[in-house]
C-alpha positions in Angstrom: 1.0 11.0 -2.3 4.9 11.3 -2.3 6.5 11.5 1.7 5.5 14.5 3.3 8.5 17.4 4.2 8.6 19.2 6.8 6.7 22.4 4.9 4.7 21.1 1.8 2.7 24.0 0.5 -0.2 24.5 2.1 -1.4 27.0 -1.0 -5.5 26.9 -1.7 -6.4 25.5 -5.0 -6.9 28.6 -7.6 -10.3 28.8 -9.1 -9.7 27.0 -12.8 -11.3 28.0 -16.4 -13.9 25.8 -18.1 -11.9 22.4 -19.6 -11.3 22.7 -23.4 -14.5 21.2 -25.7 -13.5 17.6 -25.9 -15.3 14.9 -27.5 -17.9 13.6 -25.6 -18.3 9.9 -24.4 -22.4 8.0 -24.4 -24.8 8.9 -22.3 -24.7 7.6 -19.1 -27.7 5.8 -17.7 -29.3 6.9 -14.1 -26.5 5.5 -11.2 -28.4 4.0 -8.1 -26.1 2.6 -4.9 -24.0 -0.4 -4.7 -22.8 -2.1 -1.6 -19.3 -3.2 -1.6 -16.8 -4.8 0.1 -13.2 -2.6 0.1 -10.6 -5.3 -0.9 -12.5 -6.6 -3.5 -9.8 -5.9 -6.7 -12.5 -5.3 -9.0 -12.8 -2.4 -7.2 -8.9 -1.4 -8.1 -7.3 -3.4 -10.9 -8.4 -1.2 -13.2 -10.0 -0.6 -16.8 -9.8 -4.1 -18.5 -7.1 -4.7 -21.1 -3.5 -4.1 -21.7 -1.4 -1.5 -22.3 -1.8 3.1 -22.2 -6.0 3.3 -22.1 -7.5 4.6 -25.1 -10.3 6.8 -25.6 -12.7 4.7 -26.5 -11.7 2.1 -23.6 -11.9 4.9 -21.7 -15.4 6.0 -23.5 -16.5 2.5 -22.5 -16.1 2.2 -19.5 -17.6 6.1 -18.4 -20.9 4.7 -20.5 -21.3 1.9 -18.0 -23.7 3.3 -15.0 -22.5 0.5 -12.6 -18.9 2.5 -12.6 -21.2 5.7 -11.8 -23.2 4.2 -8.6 -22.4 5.7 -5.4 -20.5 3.0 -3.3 -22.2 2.2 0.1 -18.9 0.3 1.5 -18.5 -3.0 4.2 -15.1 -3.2 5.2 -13.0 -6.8 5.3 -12.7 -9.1 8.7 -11.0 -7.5 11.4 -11.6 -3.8 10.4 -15.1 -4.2 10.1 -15.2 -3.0 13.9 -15.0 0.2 12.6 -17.9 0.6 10.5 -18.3 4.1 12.5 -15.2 5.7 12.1 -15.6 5.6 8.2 -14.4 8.8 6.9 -15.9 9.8 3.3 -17.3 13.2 2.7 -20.8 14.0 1.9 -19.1 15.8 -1.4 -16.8 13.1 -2.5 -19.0 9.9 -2.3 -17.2 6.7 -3.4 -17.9 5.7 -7.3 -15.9 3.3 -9.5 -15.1 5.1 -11.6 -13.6 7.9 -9.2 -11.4 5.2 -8.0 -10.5 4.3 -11.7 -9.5 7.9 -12.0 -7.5 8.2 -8.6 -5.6 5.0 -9.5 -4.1 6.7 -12.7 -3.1 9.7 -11.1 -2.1 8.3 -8.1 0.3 6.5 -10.5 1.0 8.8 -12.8 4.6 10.6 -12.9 2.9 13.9 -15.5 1.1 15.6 -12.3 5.5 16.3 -11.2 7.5 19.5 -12.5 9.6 16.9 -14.5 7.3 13.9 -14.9 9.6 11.5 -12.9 7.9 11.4 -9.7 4.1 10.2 -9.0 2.5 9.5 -5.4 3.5 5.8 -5.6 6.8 6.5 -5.6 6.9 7.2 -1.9 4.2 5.4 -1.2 4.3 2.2 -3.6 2.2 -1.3 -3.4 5.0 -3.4 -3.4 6.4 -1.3 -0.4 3.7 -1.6 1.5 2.6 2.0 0.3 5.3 3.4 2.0 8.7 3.5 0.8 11.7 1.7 2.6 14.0 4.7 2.9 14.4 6.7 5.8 13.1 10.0 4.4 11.0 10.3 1.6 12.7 10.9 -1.5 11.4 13.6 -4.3 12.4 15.4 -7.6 15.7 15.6 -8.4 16.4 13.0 -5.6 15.7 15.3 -2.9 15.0 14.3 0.3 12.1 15.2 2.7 12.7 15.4 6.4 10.3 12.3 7.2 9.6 9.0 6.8 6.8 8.1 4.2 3.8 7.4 5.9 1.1 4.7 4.5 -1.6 5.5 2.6 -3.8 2.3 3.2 -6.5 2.4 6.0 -6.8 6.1 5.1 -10.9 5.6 5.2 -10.6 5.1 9.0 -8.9 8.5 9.4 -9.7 12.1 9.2 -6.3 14.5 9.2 -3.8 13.3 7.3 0.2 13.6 7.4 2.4 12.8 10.9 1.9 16.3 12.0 -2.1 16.3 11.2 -1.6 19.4 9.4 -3.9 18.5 6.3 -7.8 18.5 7.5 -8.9 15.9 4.8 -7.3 13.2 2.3 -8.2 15.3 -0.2 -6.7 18.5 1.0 -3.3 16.0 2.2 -3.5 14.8 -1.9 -2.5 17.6 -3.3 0.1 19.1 -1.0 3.0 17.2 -2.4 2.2 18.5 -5.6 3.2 22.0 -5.0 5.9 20.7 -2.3 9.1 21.6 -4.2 10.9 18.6 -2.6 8.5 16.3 -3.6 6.7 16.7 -6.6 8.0 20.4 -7.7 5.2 21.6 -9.8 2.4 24.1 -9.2 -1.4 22.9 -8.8 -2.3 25.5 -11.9 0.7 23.5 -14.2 -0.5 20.1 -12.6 -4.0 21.3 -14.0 -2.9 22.3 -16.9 -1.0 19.1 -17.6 -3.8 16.9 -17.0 -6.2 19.0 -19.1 -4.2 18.7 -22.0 -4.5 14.6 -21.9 -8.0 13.8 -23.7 -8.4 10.4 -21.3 -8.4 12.7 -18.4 -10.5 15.6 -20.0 -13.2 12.3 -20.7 -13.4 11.4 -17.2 -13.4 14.7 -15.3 -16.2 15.7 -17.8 -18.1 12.8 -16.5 -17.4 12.7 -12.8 -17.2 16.2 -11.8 -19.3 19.0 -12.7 -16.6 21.2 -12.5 -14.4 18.8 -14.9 -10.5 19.2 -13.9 -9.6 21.6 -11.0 -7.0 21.0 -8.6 -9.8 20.2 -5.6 -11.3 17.0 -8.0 -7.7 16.0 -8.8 -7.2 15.6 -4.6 -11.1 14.0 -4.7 -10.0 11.5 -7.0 -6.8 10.4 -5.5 -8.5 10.4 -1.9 -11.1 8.2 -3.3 -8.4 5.5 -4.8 -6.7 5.9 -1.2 -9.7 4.9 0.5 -10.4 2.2 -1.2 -6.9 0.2 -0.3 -7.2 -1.4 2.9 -5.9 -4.1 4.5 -7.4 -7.8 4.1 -8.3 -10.4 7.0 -4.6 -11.1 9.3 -3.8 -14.1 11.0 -4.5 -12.2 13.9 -8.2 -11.0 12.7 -8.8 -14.6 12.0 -7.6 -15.8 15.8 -9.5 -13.3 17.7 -12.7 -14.2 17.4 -12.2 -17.7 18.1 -10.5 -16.8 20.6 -13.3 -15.1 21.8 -15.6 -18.0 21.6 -13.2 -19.7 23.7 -13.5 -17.2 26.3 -17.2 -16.8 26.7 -18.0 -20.2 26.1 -15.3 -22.0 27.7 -17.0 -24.6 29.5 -19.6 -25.2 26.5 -16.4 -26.1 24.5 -14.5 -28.6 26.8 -17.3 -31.2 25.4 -17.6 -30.5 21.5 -19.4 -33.6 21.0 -22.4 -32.5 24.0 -22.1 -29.2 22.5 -23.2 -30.3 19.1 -25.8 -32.3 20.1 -27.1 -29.6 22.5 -26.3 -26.4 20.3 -25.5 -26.9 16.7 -25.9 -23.8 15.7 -22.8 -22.8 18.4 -21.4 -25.8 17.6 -21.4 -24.5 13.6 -20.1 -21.3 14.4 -16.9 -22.0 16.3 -15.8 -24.8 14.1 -16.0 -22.1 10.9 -13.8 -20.0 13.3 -11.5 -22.9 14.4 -11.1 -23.7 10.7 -10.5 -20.1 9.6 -7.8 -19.6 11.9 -6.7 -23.2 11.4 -5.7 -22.1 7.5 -4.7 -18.4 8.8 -2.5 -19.9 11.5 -1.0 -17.4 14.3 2.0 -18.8 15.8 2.2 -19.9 20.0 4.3 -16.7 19.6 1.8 -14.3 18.5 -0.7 -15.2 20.3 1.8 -14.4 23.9 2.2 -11.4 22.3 -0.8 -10.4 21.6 -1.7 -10.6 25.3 1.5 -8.4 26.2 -0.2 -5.9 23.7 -3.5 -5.8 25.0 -2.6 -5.5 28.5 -0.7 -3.4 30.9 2.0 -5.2 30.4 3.1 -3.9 27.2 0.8 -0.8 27.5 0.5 -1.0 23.8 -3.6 0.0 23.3 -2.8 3.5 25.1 -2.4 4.5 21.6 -2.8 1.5 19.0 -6.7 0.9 19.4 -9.4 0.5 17.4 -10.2 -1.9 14.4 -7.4 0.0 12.4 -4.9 -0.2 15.9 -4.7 3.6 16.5 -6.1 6.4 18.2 -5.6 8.5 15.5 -3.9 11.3 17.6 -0.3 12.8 18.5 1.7 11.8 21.2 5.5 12.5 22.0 7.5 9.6 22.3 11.2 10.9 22.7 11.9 10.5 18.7 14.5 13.0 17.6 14.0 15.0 21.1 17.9 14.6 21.5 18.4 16.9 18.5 19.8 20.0 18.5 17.1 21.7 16.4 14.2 18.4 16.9 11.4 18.2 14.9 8.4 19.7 17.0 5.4 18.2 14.7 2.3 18.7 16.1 3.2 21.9 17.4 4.2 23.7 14.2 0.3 23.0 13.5 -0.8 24.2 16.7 1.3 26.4 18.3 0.5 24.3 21.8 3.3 23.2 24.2 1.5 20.0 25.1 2.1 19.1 21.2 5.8 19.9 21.4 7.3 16.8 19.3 4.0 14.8 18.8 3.3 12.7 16.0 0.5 11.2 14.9 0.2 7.3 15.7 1.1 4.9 12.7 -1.8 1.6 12.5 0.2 -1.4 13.1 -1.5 -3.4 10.8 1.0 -4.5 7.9 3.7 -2.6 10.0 5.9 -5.7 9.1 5.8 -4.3 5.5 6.5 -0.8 5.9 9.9 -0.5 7.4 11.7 1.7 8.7 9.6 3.1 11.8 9.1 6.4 13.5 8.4 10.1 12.3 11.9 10.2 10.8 12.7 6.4 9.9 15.0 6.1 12.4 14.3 2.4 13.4 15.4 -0.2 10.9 13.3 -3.0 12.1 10.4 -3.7 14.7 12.5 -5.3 17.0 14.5 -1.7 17.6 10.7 -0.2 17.9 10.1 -2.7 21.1 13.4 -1.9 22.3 12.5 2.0 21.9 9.2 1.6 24.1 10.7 -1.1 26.6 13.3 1.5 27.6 10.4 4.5 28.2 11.6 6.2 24.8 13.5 9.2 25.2 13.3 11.6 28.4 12.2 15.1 27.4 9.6 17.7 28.8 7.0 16.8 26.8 7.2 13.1 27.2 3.6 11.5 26.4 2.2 10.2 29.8 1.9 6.9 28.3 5.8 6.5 27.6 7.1 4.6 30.6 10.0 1.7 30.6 8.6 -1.8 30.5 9.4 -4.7 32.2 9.8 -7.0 29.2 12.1 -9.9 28.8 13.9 -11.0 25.5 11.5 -13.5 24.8 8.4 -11.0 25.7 10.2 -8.5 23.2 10.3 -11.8 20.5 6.7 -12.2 21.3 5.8 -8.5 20.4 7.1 -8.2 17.3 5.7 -11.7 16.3 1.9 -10.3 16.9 2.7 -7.4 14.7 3.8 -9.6 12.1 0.4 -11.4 12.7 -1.1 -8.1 11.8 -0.1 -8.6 8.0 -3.3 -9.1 5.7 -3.2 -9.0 2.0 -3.7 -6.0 -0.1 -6.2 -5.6 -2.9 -4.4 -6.0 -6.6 -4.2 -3.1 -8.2 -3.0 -1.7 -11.6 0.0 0.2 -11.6 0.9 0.9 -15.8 -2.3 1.7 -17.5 -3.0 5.6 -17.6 -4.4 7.5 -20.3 -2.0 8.1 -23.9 
């Protein structure tokens, strides 16, 4: 959705009359389960054809039980570590077509006051799904107080927005609706709005019981959200031969024993050796990946896990030297020790997503290193982890190159076709 402000509404979705009678697409046939891989496009590129999507396209495609079968999801190389931090509801499983409908109104402009603002437009694929301003910008070119934060990876996290303030994607996708910076409407007009498009009346019909209230619209997008993730990075491609090279370093000084003794070892480190062979990481990266990993860079006391963060608030000095600083987590929790915390950003495709920080204060990555090497900014409330690094200019250099090894492809998604 559009960059969070400082206060979006936080107003509970009003209970919403019956849809009007709409004509009614086939029968669907029984849906079963489908296992899939997140990345695949087919999951996201949308109702084949070209051009607005017409009712019977539309009709079509809701008659199809595949686009009906609850989605039982791997996820790509690198953050398939995380299998167990998967985050979907037991009330909003994963279909096709739900993702079919959260891509259109994840991209569509009508669910804004005016209709010139949609969630992409702070958080867009060909930004990154972020947006390279500092602040976020809204209706009426109005600007938030924060940086846009990335809506990718969003399956491996729970509360959403830098202050944690929204308990679910689907609660955090329809905040900006009502946000009067942001999107400027009201969730009973955003309602409204969709109800009266006959493409969206279809679908709701078919996907939710309840047909169009404000709580499906924030299913829907949450399910399209969840379902961009980042591909395989050079660095998911190195790190598990590098792996290999670690716990079977002696077995690997003779490749030519080693095949003749173990070919099944033998098999499996020259597929890795090849996969990171046509995914190269640079000499560069891979110096800074140790800096990352180790105490050297202290990096992993916050950026762990397979989507490289701990998913929790710390305070790194950002904005502290205001007069009036943004206290983020605390304005959620009234707790001193959350006095200007935010919520740690994944650093994979971080290189895409600039600028950095709660409040896009840094340009580029190199001026994040530069922030951390010098122990951020002193304040009370300084996170424990925040201490000045002995790092020289080429150990900086090295830093920035791993997170640019971080950078995996996105899945292709449509961005025009909505409903007439």
């Amino acid at each position: 959705m559009p960059a969070e402000t400082v206060a979006p509404s936080e107003e509970k979705a009003p209970e919403e009359p019956a849809p009007p009678e709409t004509k009614a697409a086939p029968p669907v046939a029984t849906a079963t389960t489908e296992r899939v891989l997140l990345g695949s496009p087919d999951l996201t590129s949308g109702i084949p054809g070209e051009g607005s999507l017409t009712t019977e396209q539309i009709q079509a495609w809701l008659a199809d039980a595949k686009n009906h079968a609850t989605l039982e999801v791997d996820l790509p190389l690198g953050l398939s570590v995380g299998v167990g931090q998967i985050v979907i509801p037991a009330d909003n499983p994963m279909t096709r077509a739900k993702i079919e409908l959260g891509r259109q109104l994840y991209f569509d402009k009508r669910l804004s006051a005016d209709s010139t603002v949609s969630c992409a437009d702070c958080h867009h694929p060909d930004e990154g799904y972020a947006r390279h301003t500092q602040f976020g910008v809204g209706i009426g070119g109005q600007e938030g107080g924060r940086n846009s934060p990335v809506s990718y990876n969003r399956i491996l996290s729970g509360p959403q927005f830098w202050d944690g303030r929204a308990g679910s994607l689907e609660e955090q996708a329809v905040g900006p609706i009502a946000n009067p910076i942001e999107m400027g409407n009201t969730h009973e007009a955003a309602v409204d709005t969709v109800k009266k498009i006959e493409g969206y009346r279809l679908q709701f019909a078919k996907i939710f019981d309840e047909g169009v209230t404000i709580g499906n619209i924030g299913k829907a997008i949450a399910t399209f959200e969840r379902a961009i993730v980042t591909g395989p990075s050079p660095f998911d491609y190195y790190e598990p031969l590098r792996a290999m090279q670690v716990a079977f370093k002696d077995d690997l000084e003779d490749l030519d024993a080693l095949k003749e003794d173990d070919p099944d070892l033998y098999e499996d480190y020259m597929a890795k050796a090849k996969a990171s062979e046509e995914h190269p990481i640079s000499e560069s990266a891979k110096r800074g990946r140790e800096i990352f990993f180790t105490a050297k860079g202290s990096c992993t006391a916050c950026h762990v896990g397979a989507n490289l963060s701990d998913e929790k608030y710390h305070n790194l000095g950002v904005g502290m030297d205001k007069e009036e600083p943004d206290l983020g987590r605390f304005t959620v929790t009234n707790d001193d020790k959350n006095r200007g915390a935010f919520k740690t950003p994944t650093v994979r495709n971080v290189a895409l997503t600039a600028p950095y920080m709660h409040d896009g204060s840094q340009k580029t990555l190199e001026e994040v290193v530069e922030w951390y090497a010098k122990g951020g900014h002193p304040n009370p409330h300084l996170s424990k982890d925040i201490k000045k690094l002995e790092l020289s200019d080429q150990d900086k250099k090295d830093l920035v190159e791993f997170m640019k090894a971080c950078t995996g492809e996105f899945p292709k998604v449509e961005q025009g076709r909505l409903p007439e």
